[in-house]
N, C-alpha and C positions, 0 to 999 in steps of 0.2 A: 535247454542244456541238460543231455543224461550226465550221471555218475556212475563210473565205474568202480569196481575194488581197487584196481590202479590209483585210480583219485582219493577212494577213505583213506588205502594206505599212504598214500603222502602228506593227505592231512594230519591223520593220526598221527604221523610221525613228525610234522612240525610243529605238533602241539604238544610234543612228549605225551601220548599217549600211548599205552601198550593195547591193542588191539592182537587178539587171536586170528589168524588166519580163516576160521570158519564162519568167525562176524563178520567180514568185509560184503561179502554178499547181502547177508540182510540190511545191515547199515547202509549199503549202497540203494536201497530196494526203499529203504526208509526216507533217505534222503530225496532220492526222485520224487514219491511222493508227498515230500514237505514241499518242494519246489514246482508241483505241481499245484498245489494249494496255492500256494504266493502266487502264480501263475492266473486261478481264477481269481485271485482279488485285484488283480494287475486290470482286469475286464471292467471294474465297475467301474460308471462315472460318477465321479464323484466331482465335478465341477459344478463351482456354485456354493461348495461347503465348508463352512469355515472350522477351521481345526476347533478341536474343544479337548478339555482339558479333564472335565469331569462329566457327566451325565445331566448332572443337573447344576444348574446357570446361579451361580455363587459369585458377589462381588469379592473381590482380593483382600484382603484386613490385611492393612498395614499398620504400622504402627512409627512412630515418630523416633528417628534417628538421635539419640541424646545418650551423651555419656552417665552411665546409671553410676557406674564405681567407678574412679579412677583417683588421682591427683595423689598415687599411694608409691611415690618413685624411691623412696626413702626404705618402706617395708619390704618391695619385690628387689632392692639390690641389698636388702639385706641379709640374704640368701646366696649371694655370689658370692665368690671366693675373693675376687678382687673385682673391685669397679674404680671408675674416675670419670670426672665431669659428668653424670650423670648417667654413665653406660657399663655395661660388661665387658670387662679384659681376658680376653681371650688369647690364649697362646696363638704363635702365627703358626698355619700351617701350611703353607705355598710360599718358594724361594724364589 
């Protein structure tokens, strides 16, 4: 797939970017080249390999899902302007 100046500028321009008229050539020139790149890594095989995440082979640290602070419903609606039953009262905004 070439690119044209045709192409940047319509890119550039639904990306709200202001591009000069004399970049469109290089950026074009630029882009073929990055897509050419992509293109040879398109060649390798890589079947057989399992994705990886980091370079070197590290188990996951999880740590245990448990409420560290909470049960504080009293201090955080004491903050609100108005609440009731337990919640924030909120003006309505959709009729």
């Amino acid at each position: 797939m070439a690119i044209d100046a045709a192409t940047v500028r319509r890119v550039a321009h639904l990306a709200r970017i202001k591009t000069p008229e004399e970049r469109l050539e290089p950026l074009a020139r630029e882009l073929n080249g990055i897509l050419a790149w992509i293109e040879q890594l398109n060649e390798v095989d890589v079947a057989g390999v399992e994705p990886m995440t980091s370079n070197v082979a590290q188990p996951m640290r999880l740590r245990d899902d448990v409420v560290t602070d909470g049960d504080k419903v009293s201090d955080v609606l004491g903050n609100a302007p108005r609440s009731a039953d337990g919640f924030f009262v909120v003006p309505k905004v959709v009729e």
